[in-house]
C-alpha positions as CSV (number, residue, x, y, z in Angstrom):
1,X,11.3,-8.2,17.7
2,X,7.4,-8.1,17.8
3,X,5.6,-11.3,17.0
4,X,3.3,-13.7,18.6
5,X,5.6,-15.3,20.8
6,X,6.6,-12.2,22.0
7,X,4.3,-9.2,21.6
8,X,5.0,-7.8,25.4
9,X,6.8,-4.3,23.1
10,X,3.8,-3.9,20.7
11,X,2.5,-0.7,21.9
12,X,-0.9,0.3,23.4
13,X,-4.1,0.6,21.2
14,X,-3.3,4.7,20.9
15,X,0.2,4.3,19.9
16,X,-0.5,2.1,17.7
17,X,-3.2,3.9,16.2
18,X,-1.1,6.6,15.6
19,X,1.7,4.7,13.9
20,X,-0.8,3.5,11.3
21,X,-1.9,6.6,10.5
22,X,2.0,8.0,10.5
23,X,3.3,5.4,7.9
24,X,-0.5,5.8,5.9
25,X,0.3,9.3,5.9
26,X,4.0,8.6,4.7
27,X,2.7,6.2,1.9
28,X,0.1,8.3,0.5
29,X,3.3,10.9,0.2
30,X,5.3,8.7,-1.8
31,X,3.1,6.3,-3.8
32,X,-0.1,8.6,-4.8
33,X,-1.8,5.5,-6.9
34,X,-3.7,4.2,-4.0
35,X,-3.4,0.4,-5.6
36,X,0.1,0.2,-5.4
37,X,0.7,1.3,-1.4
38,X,1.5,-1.1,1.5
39,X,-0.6,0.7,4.1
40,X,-3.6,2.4,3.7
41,X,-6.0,4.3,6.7
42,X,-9.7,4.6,6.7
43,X,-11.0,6.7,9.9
44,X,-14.5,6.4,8.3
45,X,-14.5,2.3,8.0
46,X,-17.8,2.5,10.2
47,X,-19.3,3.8,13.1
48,X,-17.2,3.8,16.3
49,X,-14.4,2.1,13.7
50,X,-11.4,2.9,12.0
51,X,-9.3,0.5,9.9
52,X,-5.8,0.1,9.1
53,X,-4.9,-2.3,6.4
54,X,-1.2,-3.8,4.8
55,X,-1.4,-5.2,1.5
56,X,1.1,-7.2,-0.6
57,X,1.7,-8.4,-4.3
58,X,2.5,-12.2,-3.1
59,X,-0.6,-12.2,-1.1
60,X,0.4,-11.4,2.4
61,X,-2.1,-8.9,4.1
62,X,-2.9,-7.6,7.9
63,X,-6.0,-5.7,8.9
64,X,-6.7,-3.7,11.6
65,X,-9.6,-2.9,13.5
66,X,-9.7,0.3,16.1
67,X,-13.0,0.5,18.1
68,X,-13.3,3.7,20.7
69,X,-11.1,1.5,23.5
70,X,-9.9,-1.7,21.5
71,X,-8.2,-3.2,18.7
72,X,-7.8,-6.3,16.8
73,X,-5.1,-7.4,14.2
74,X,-5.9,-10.2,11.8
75,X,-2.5,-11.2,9.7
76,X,-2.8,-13.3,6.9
77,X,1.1,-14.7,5.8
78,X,-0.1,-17.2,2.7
79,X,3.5,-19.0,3.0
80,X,2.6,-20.0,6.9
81,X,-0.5,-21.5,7.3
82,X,0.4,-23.6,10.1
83,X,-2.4,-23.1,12.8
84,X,-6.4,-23.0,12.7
85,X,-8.2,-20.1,13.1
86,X,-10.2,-21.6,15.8
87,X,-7.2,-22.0,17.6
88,X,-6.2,-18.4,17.0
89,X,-9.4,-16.8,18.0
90,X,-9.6,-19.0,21.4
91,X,-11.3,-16.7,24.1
92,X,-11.7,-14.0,21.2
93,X,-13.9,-11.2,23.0
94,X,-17.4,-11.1,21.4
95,X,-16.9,-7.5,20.1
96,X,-14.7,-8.2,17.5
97,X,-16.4,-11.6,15.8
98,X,-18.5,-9.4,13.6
99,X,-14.6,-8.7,11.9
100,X,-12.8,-11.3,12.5
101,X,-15.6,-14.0,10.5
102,X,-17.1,-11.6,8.6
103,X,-15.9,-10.1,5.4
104,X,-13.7,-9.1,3.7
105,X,-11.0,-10.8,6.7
106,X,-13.1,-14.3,6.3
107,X,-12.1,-14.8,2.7
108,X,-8.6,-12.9,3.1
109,X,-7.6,-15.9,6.2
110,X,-6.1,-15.7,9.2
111,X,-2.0,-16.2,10.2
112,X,-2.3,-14.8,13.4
113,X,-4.3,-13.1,15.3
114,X,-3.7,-10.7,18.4
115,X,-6.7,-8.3,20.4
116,X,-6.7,-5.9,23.2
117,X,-8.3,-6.8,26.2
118,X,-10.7,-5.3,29.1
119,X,-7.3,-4.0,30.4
120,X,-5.8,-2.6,27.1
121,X,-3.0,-5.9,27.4
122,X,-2.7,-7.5,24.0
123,X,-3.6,-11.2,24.2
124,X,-3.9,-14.1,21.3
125,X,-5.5,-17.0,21.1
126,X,-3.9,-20.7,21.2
127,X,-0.6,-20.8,19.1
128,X,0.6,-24.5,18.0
129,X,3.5,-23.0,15.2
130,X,5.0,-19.7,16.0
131,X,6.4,-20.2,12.4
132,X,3.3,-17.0,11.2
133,X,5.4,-14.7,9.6
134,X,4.3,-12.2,12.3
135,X,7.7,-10.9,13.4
136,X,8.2,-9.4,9.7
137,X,4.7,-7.9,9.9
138,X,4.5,-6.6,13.2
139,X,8.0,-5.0,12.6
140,X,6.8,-1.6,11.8
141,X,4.9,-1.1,14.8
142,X,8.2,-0.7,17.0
143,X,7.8,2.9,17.3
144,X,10.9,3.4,15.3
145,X,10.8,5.9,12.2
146,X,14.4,4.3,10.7
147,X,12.7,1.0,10.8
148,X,9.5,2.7,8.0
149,X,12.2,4.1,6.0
150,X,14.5,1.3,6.0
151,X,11.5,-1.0,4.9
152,X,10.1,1.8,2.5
153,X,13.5,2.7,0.9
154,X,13.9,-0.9,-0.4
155,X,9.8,-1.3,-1.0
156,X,9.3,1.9,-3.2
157,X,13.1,2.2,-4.6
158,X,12.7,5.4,-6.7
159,X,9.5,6.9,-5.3
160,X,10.9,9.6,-3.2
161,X,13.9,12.2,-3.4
162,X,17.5,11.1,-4.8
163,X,19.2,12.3,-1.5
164,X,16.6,9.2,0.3
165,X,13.6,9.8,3.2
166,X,14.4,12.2,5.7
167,X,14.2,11.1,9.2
168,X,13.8,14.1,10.5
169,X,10.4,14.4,8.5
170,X,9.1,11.1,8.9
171,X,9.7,11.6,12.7
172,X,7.5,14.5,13.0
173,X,4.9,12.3,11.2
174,X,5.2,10.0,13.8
175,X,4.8,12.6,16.5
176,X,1.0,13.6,14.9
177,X,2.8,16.7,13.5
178,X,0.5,19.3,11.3
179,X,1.9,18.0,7.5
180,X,3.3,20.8,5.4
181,X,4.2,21.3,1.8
182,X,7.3,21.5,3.0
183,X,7.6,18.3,5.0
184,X,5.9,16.8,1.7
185,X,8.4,18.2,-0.5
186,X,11.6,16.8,1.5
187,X,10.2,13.3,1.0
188,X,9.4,13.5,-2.7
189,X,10.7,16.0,-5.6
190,X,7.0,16.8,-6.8
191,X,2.9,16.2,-6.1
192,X,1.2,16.1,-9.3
193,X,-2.2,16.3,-7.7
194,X,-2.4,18.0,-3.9
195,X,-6.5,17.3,-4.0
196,X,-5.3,13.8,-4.1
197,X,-3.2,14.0,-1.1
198,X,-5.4,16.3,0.9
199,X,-8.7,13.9,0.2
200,X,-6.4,10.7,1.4
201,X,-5.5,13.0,4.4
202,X,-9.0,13.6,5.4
203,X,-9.8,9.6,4.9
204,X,-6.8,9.5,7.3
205,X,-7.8,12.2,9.4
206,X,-4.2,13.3,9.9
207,X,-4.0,17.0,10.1
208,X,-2.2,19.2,7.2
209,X,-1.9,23.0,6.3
210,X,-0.9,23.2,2.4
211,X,-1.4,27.4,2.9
């Protein structure tokens, strides 16, 4: 499993960057009130920055930040604060402070803490208590479709169709496939407002063809 201690699996910046736009993608499908989703995508967060964010009822959070050839994760688990940040964000590479202390991560807190460096290799600061809740939310990022719709079948219980989330669909997702009506219609029984979806799919910049 992915975590801190053990982060060699957790894939490159692009793959990972894809994976939060997949499971964005799948989340906008099946829970259209933007409030109430786990993982949201904003390719527009800034210049030269895109930002993935998880967000959860008891508190628990992770943000992302994707610049043109790096990325930073900030996790905030509110049961685990066993480790300082300056101790997480040891040798933190000057490009990412401006996110890491600035807002809205410096008032959300910091868990963990991992970053891409010059090489692409993912690399953390100095961990005292691997005990961060990181292994549960790193665990999507293993490149696995089952492992989104194991997570989202329990998370979003009636959301989507009575025969459950297709894999087949949720796969092609993953792969960056053009979304259909079709592949949006095997997940859930009805969209009562496609704007809605196509204007989170631009934010996402994920392509789609509802001809």
């Amino acid at each position: 499993m992915i975590s801190t201690k053990n982060f060699t699996s957790l894939p490159n910046r692009n793959s990972l960057q894809s994976i939060c736009k997949a499971i964005s993608v799948l989340d906008a499908i099946i829970c259209p009130e933007w409030e109430y989703r786990y993982y949201s995508y904003n390719s527009k967060w800034g210049e030269g920055e895109e930002y993935c964010e998880m967000r959860y009822g008891s508190g628990d959070l992770m943000n992302i930040l994707f610049l043109e050839n790096n990325c930073v994760i900030n996790g905030f688990a509110h049961e685990f604060q066993h480790n300082q940040k300056s101790d997480l964000t040891k040798n933190l590479p000057e490009i990412y402070n401006d996110f890491i202390f600035g807002e809205p991560v410096a008032s959300f807190g910091t868990t963990f803490c991992l970053w891409t460096n010059q090489t692409g290799n993912w690399e953390t600061g100095i961990i005292e208590d691997y005990n961060d809740n990181s292994e549960e939310l790193l665990s999507v990022f293993d490149n696995t479709p089952q492992t989104y719709i194991d997570w989202a079948t329990e998370y979003f219980e009636d959301s989507y169709k009575e025969t459950g989330i297709p894999l087949e669909t949720v796969t092609k997702i993953y792969q960056g496939q053009i979304l259909t009506k079709e592949m949006v219609l095997s997940i859930v029984d009805e969209i009562e407002d496609w704007q809605l979806l196509e204007d989170d799919l631009k934010e996402i910049d994920y392509e789609y063809d509802f001809k």
